[in-house]
Structures are given as structure tokens and as C-alpha cells.
N, CA, C and O atoms as a Tripos MOL2 file, in Angstrom:
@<TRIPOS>MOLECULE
protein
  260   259    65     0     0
PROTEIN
NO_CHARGES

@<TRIPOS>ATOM
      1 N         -98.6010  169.3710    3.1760 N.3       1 UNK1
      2 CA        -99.4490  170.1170    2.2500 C.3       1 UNK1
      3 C        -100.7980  170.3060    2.9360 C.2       1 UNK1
      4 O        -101.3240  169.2710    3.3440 O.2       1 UNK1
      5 N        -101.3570  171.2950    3.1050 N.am      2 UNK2
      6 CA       -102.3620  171.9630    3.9950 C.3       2 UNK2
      7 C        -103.3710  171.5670    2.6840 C.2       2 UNK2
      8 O        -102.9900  170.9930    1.6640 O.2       2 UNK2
      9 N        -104.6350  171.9820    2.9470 N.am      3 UNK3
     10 CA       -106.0080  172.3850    2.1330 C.3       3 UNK3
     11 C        -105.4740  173.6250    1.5470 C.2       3 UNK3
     12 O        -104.8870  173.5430    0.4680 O.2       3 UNK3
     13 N        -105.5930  174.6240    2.0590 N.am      4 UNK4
     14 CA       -104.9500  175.8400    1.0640 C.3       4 UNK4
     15 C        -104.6850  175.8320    0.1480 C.2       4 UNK4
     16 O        -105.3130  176.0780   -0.8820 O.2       4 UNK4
     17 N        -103.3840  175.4560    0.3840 N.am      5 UNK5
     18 CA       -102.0870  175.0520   -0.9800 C.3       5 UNK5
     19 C        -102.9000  174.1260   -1.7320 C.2       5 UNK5
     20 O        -103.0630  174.3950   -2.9220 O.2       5 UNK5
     21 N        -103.3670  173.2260   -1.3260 N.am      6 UNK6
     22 CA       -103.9470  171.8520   -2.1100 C.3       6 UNK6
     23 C        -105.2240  172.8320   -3.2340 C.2       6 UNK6
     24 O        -105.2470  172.6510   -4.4520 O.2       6 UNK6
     25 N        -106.0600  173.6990   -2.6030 N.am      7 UNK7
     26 CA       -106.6910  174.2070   -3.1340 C.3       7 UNK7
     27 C        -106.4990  175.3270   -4.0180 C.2       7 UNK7
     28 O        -107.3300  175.6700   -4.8590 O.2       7 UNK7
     29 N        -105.4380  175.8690   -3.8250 N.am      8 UNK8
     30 CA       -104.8450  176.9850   -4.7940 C.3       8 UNK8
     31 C        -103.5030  176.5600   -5.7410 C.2       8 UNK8
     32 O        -102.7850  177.2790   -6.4350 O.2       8 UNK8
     33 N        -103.4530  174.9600   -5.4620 N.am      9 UNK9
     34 CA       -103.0050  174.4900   -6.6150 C.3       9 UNK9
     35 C        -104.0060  174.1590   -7.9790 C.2       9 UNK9
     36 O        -103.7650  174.3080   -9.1770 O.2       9 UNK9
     37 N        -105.0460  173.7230   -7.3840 N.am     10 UNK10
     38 CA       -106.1420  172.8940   -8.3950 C.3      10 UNK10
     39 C        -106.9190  174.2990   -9.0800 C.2      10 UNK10
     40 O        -107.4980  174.1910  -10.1610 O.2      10 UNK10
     41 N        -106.8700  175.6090   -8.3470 N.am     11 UNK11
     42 CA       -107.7790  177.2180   -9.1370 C.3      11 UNK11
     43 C        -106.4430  177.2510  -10.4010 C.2      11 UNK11
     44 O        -106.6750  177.2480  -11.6090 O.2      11 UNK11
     45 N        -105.0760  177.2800   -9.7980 N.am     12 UNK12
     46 CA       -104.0400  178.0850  -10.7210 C.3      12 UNK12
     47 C        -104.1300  176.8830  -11.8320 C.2      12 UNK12
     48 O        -104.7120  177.1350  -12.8870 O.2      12 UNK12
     49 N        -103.4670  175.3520  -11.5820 N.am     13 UNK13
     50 CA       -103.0710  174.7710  -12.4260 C.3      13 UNK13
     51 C        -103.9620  173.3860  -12.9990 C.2      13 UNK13
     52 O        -103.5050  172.3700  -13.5210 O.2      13 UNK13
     53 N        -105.1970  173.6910  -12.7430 N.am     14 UNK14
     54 CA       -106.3270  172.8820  -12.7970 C.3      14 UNK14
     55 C        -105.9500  171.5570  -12.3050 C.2      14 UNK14
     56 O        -104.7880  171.2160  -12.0870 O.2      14 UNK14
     57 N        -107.4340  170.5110  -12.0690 N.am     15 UNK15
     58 CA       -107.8580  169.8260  -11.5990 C.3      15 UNK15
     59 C        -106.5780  168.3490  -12.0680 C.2      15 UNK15
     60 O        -105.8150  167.8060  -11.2700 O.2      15 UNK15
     61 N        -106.6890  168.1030  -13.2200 N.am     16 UNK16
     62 CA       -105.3780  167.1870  -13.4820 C.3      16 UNK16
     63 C        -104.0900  167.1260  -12.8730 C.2      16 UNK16
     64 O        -103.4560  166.3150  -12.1970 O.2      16 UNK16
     65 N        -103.8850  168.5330  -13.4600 N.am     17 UNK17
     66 CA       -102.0420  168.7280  -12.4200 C.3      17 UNK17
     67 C        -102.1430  168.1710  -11.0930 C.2      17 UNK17
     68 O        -101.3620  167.3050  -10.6960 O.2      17 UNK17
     69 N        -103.1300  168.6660  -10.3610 N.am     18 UNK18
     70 CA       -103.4360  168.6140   -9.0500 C.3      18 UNK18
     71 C        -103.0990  166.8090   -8.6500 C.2      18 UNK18
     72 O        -101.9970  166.3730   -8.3140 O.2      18 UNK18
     73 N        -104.2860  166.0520   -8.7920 N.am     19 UNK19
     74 CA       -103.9820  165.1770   -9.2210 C.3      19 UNK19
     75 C        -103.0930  164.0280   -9.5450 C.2      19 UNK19
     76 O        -103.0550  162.8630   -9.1480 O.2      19 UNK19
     77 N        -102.5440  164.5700  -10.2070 N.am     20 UNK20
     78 CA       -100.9790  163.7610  -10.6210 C.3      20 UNK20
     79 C        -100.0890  164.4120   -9.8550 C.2      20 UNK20
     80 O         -99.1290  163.6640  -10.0400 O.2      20 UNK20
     81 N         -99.7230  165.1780   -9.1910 N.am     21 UNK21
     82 CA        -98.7700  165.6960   -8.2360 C.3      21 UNK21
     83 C         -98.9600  165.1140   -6.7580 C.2      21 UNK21
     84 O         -98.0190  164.6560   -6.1110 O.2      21 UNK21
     85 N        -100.1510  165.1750   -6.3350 N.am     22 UNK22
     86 CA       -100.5360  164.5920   -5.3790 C.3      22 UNK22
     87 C        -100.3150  162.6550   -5.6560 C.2      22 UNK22
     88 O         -99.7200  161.9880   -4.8090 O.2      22 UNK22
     89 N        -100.7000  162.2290   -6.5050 N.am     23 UNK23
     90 CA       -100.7350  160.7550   -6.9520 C.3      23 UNK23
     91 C         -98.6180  160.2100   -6.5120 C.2      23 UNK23
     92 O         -98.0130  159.3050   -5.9380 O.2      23 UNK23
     93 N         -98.3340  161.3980   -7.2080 N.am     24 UNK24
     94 CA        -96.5460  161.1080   -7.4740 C.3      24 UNK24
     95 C         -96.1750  160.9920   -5.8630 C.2      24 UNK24
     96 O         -95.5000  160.0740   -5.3990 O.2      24 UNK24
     97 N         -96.7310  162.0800   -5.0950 N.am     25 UNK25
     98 CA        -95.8040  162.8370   -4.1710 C.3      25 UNK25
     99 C         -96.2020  161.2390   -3.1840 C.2      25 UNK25
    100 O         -95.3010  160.7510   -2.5010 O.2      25 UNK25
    101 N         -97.2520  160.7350   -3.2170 N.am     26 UNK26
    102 CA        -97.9430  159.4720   -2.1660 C.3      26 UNK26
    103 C         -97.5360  158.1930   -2.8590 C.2      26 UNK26
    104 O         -97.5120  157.2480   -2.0700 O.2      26 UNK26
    105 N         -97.1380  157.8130   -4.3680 N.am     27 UNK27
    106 CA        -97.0040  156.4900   -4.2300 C.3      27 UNK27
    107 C         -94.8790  156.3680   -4.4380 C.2      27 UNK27
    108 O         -94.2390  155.3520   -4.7130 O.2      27 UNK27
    109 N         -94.3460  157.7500   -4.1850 N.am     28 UNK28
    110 CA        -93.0030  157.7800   -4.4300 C.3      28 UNK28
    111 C         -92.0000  156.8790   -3.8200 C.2      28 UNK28
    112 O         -91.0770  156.2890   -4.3810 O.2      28 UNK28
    113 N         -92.4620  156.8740   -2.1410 N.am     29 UNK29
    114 CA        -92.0780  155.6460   -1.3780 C.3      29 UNK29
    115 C         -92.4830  154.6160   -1.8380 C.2      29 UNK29
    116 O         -91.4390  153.9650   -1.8480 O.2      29 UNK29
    117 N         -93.5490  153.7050   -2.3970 N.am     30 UNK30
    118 CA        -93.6380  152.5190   -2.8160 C.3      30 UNK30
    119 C         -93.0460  152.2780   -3.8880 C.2      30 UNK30
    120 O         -92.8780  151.0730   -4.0720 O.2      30 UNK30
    121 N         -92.5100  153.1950   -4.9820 N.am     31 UNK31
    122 CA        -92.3330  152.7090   -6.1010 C.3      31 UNK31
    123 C         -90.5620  152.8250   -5.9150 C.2      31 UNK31
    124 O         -89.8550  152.4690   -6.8570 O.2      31 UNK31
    125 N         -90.0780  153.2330   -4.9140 N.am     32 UNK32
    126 CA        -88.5890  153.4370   -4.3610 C.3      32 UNK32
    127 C         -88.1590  151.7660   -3.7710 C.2      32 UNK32
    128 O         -87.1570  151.0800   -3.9690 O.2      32 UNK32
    129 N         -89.5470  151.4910   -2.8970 N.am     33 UNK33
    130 CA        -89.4470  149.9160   -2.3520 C.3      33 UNK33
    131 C         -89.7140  148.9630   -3.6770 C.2      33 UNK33
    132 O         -88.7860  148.1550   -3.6830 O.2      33 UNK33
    133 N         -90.5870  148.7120   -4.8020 N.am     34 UNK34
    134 CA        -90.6830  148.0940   -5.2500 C.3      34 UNK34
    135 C         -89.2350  148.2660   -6.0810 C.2      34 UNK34
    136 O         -88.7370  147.1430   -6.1580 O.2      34 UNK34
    137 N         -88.4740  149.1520   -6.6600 N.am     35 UNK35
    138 CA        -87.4860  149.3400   -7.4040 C.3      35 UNK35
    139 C         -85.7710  148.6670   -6.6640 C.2      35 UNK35
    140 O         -84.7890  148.1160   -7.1610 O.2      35 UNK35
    141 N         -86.1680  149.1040   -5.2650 N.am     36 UNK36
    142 CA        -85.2520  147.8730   -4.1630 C.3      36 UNK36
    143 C         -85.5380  146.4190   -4.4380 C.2      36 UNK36
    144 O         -84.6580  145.5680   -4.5720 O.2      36 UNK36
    145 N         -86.7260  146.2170   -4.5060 N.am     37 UNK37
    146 CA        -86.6960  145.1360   -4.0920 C.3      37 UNK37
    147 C         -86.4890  144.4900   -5.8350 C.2      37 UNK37
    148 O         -86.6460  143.2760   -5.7070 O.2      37 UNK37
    149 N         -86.2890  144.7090   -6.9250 N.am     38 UNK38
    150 CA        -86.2270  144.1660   -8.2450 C.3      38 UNK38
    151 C         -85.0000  144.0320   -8.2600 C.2      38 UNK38
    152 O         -84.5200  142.9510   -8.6020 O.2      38 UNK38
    153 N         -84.1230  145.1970   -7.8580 N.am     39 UNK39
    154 CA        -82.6850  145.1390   -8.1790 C.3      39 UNK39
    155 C         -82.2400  143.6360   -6.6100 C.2      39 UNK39
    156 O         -81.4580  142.6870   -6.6790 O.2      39 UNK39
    157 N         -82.8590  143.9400   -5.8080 N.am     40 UNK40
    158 CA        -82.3980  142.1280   -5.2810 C.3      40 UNK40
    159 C         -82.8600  141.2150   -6.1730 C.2      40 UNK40
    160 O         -82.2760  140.1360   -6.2720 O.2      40 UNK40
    161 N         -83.6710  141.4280   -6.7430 N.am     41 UNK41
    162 CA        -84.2320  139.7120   -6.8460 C.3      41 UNK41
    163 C         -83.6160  139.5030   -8.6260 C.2      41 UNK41
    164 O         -83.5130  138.4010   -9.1640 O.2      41 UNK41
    165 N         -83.2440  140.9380   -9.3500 N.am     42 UNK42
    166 CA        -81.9170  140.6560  -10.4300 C.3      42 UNK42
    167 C         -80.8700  139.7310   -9.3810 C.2      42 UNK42
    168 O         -80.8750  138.5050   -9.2760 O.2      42 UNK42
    169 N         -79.9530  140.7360   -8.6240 N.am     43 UNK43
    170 CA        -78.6980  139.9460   -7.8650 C.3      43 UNK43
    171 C         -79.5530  138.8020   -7.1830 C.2      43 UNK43
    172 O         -79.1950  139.1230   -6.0500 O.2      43 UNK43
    173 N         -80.2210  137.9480   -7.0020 N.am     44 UNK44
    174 CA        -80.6290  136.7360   -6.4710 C.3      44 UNK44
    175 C         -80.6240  135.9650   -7.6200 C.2      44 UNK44
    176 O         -80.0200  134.8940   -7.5570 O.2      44 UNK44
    177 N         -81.3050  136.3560   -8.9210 N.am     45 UNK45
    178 CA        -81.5180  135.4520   -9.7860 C.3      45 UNK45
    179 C         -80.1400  134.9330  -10.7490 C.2      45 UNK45
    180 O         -79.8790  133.7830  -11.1040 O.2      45 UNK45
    181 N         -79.3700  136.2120  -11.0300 N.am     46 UNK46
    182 CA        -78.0950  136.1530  -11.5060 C.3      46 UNK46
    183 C         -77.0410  135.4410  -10.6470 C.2      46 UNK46
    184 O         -75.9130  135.0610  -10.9620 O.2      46 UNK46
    185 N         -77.5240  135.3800   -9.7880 N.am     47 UNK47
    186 CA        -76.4270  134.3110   -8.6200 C.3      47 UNK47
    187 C         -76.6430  133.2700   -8.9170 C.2      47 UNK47
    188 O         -75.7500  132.5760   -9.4050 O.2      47 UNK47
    189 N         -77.8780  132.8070   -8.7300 N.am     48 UNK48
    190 CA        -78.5190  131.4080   -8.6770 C.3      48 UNK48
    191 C         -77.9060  131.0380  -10.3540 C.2      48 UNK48
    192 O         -77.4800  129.9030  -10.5720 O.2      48 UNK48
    193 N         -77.9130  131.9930  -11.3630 N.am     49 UNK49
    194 CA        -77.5320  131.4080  -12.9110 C.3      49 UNK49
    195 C         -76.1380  131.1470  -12.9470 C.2      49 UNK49
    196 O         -75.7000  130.2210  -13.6300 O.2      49 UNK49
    197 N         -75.0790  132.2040  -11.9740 N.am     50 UNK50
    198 CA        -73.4960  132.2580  -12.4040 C.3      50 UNK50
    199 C         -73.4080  133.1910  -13.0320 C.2      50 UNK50
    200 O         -72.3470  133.0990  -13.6490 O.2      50 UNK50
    201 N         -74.1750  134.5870  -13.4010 N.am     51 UNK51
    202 CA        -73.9920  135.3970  -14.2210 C.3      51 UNK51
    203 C         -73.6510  136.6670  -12.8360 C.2      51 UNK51
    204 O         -74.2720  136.9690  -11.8170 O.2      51 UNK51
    205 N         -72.2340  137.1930  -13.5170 N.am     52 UNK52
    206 CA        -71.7530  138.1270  -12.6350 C.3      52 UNK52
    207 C         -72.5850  140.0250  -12.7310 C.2      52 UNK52
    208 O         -72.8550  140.4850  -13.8410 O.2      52 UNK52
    209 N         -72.7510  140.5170  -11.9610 N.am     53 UNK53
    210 CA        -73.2410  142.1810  -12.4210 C.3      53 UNK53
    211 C         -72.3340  142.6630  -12.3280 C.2      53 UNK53
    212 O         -71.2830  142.0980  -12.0260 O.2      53 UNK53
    213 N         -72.4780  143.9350  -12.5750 N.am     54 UNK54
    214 CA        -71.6980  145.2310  -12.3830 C.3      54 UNK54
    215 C         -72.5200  145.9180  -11.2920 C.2      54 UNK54
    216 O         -73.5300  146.5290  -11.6410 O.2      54 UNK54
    217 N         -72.1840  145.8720  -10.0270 N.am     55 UNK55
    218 CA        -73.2160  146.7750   -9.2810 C.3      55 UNK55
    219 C         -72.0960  147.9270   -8.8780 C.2      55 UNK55
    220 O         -72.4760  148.3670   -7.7930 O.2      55 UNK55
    221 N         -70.9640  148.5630   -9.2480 N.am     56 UNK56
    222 CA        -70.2890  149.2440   -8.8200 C.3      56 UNK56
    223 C         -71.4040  150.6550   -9.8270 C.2      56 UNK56
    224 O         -71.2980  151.8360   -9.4960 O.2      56 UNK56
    225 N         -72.0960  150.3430  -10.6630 N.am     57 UNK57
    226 CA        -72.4530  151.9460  -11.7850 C.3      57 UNK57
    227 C         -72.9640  153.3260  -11.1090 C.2      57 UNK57
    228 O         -72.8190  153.4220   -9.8910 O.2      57 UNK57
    229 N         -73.2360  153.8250  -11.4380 N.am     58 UNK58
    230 CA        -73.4190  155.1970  -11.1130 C.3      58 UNK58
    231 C         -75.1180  155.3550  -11.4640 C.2      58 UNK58
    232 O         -75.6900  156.2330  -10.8190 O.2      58 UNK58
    233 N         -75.8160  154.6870  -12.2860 N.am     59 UNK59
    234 CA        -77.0970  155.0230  -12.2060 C.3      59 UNK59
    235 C         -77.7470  153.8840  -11.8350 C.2      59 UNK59
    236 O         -78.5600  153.6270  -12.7220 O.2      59 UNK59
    237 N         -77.8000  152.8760  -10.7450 N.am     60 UNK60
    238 CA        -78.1820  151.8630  -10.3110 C.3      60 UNK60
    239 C         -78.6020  151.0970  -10.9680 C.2      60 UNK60
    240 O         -79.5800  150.4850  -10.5380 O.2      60 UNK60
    241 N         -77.9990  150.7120  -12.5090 N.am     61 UNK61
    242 CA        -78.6850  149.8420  -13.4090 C.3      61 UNK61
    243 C         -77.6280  148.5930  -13.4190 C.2      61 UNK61
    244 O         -76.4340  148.8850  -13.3600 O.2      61 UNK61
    245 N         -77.9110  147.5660  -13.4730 N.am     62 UNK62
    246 CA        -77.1380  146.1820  -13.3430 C.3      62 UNK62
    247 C         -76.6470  145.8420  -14.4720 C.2      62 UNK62
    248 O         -77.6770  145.4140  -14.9940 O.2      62 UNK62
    249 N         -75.7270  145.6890  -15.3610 N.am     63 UNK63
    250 CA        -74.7770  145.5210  -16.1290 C.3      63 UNK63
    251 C         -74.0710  143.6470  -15.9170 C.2      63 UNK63
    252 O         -73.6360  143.0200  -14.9500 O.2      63 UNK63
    253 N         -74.2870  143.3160  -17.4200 N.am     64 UNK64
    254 CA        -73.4840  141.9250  -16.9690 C.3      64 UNK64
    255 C         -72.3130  142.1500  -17.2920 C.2      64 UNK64
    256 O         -71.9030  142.6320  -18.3480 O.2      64 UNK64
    257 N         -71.6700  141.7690  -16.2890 N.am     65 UNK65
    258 CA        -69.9780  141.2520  -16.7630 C.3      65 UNK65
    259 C         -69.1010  140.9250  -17.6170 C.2      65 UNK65
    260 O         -67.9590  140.6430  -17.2530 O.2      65 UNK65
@<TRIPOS>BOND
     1     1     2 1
     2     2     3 1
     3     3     4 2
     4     3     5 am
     5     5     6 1
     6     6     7 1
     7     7     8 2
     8     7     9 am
     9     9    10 1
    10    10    11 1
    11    11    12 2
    12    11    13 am
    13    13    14 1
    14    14    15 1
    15    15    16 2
    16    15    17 am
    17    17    18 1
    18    18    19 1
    19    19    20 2
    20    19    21 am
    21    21    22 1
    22    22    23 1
    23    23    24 2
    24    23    25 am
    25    25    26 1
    26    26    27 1
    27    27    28 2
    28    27    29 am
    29    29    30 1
    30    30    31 1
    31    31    32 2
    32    31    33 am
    33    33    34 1
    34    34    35 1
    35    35    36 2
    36    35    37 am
    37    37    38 1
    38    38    39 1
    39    39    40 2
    40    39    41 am
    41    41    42 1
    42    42    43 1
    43    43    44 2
    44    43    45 am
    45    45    46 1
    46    46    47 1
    47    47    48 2
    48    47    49 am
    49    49    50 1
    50    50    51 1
    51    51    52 2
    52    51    53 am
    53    53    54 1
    54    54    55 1
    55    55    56 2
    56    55    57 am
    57    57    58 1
    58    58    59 1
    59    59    60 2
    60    59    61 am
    61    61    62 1
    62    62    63 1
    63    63    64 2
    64    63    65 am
    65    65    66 1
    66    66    67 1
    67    67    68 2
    68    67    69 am
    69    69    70 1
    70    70    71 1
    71    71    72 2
    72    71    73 am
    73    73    74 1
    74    74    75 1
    75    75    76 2
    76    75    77 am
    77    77    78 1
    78    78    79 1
    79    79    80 2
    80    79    81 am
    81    81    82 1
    82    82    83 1
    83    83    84 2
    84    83    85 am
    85    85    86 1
    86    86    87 1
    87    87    88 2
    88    87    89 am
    89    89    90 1
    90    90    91 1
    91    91    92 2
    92    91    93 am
    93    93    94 1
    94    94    95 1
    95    95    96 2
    96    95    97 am
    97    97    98 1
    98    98    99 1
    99    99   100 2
   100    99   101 am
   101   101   102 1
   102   102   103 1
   103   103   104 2
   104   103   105 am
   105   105   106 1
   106   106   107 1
   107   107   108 2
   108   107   109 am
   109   109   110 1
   110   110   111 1
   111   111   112 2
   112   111   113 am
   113   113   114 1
   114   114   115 1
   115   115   116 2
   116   115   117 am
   117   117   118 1
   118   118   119 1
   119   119   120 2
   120   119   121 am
   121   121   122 1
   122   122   123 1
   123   123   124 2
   124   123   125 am
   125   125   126 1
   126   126   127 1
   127   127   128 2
   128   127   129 am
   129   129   130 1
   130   130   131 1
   131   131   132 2
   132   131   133 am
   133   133   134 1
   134   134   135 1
   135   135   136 2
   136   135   137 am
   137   137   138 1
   138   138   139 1
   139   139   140 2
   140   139   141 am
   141   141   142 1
   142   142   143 1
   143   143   144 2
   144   143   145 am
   145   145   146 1
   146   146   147 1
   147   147   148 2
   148   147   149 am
   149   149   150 1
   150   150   151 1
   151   151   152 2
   152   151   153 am
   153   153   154 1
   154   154   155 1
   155   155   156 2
   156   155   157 am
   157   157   158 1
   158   158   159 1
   159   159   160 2
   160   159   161 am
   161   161   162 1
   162   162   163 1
   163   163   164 2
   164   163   165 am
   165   165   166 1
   166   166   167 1
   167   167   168 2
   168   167   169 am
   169   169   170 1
   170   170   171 1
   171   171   172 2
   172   171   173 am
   173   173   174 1
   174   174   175 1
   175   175   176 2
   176   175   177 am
   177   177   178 1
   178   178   179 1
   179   179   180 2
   180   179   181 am
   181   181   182 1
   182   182   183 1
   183   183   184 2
   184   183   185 am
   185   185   186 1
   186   186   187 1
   187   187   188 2
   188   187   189 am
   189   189   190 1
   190   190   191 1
   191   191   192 2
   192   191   193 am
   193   193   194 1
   194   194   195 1
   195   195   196 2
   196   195   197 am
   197   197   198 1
   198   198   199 1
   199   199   200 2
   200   199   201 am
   201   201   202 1
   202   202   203 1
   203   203   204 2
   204   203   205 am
   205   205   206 1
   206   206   207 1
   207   207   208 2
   208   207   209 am
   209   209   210 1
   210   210   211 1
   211   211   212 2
   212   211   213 am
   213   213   214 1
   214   214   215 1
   215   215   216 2
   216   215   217 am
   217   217   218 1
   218   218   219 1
   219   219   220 2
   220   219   221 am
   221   221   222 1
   222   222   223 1
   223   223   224 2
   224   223   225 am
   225   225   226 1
   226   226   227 1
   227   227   228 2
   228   227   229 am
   229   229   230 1
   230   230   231 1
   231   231   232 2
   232   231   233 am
   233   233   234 1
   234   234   235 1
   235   235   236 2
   236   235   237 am
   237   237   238 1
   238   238   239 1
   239   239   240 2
   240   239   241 am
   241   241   242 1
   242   242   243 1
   243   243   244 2
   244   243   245 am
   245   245   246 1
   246   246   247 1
   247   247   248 2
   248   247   249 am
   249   249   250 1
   250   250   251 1
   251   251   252 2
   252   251   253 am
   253   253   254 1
   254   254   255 1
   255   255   256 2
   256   255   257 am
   257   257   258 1
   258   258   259 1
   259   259   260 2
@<TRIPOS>SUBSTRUCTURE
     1 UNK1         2 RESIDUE 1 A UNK
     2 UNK2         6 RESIDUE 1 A UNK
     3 UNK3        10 RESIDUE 1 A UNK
     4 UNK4        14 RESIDUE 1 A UNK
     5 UNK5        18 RESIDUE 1 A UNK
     6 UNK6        22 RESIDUE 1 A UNK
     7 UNK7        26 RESIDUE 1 A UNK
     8 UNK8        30 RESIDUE 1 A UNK
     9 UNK9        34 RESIDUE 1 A UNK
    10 UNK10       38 RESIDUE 1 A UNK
    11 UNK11       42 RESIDUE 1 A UNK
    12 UNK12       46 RESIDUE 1 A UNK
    13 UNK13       50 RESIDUE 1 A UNK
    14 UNK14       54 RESIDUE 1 A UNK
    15 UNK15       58 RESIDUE 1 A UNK
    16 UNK16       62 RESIDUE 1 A UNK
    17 UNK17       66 RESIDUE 1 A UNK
    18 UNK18       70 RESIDUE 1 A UNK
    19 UNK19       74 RESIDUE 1 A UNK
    20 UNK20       78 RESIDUE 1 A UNK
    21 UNK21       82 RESIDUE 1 A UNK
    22 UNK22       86 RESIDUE 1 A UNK
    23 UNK23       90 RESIDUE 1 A UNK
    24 UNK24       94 RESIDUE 1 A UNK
    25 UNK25       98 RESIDUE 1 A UNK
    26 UNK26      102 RESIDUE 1 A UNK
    27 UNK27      106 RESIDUE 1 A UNK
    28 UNK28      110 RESIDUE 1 A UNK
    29 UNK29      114 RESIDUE 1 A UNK
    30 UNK30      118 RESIDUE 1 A UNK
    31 UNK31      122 RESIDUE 1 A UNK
    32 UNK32      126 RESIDUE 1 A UNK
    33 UNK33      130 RESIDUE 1 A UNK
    34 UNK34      134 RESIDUE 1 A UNK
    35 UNK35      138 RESIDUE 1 A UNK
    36 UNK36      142 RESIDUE 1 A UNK
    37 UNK37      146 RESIDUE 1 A UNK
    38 UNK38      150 RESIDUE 1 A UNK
    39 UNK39      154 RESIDUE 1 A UNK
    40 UNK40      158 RESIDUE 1 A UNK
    41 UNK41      162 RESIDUE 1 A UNK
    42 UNK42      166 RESIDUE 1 A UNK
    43 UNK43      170 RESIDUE 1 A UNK
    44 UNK44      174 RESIDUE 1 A UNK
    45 UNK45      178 RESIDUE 1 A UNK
    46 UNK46      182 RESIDUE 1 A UNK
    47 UNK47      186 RESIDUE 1 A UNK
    48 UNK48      190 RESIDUE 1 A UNK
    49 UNK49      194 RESIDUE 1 A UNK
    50 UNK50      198 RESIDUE 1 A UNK
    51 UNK51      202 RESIDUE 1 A UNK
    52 UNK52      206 RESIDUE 1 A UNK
    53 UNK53      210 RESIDUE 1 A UNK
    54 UNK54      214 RESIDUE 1 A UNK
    55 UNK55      218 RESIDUE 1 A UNK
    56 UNK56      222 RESIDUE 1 A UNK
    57 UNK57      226 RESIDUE 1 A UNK
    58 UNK58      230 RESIDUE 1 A UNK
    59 UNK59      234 RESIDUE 1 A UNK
    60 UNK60      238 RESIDUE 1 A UNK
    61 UNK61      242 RESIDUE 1 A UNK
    62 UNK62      246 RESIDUE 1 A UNK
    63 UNK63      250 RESIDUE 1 A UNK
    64 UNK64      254 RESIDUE 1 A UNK
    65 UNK65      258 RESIDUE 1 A UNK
């Protein structure tokens, strides 16, 4: 994303949009790593209890057994 674009986003769709698009597009990788790293430390903690998951699902959500 150049200045340009950056700047003829914030004339068309004001100063907020701008903003929050830019905010999303930069913390998307961290919040991809922090969301890795929860779904381990579910399967770490559910091990350590004996409680089995379902990690076969289709929307990466952990399901007990």
C-alpha cells in the first residue's frame, strides 16, 4: 500500500475506515499466531486432564469427545 492509495482511501472513505483497515491489515499475522498458539495450549491442557478433542472439524474449533 503506497501513500496514494493510503491517501485516497482516507478523502473517499474518511479518516476512521482508514484506520481500522490499516489497524486489521498489520495486526492480522499476530492475531493468526496468538489463535495458534491457544488452540495448543487447549490440546496441552486437555491432555494433561484426559479429556479427548475433536480436532478432525472443519472450523478449527475443539469439540470434546
Amino acid at each position: 500500500m503506497d501513500i496514494n492509495e493510503l491517501i485516497n482511501l482516507v478523502v473517499n472513505n474518511g479518516f476512521p475506515v482508514a484506520v481500522a483497515t490499516y489497524l486489521l491489515i498489520r495486526l492480522e499475522k499476530q492475531i493468526n499466531g496468538l489463535s495458534a498458539s491457544i488452540n495448543k495450549l487447549n490440546t496441552i491442557i486437555s491432555t494433561k486432564l484426559g479429556i479427548a478433542l475433536d480436532v478432525d472439524s472443519s472450523d478449527d474449533s475443539h469439540k470434546v469427545a
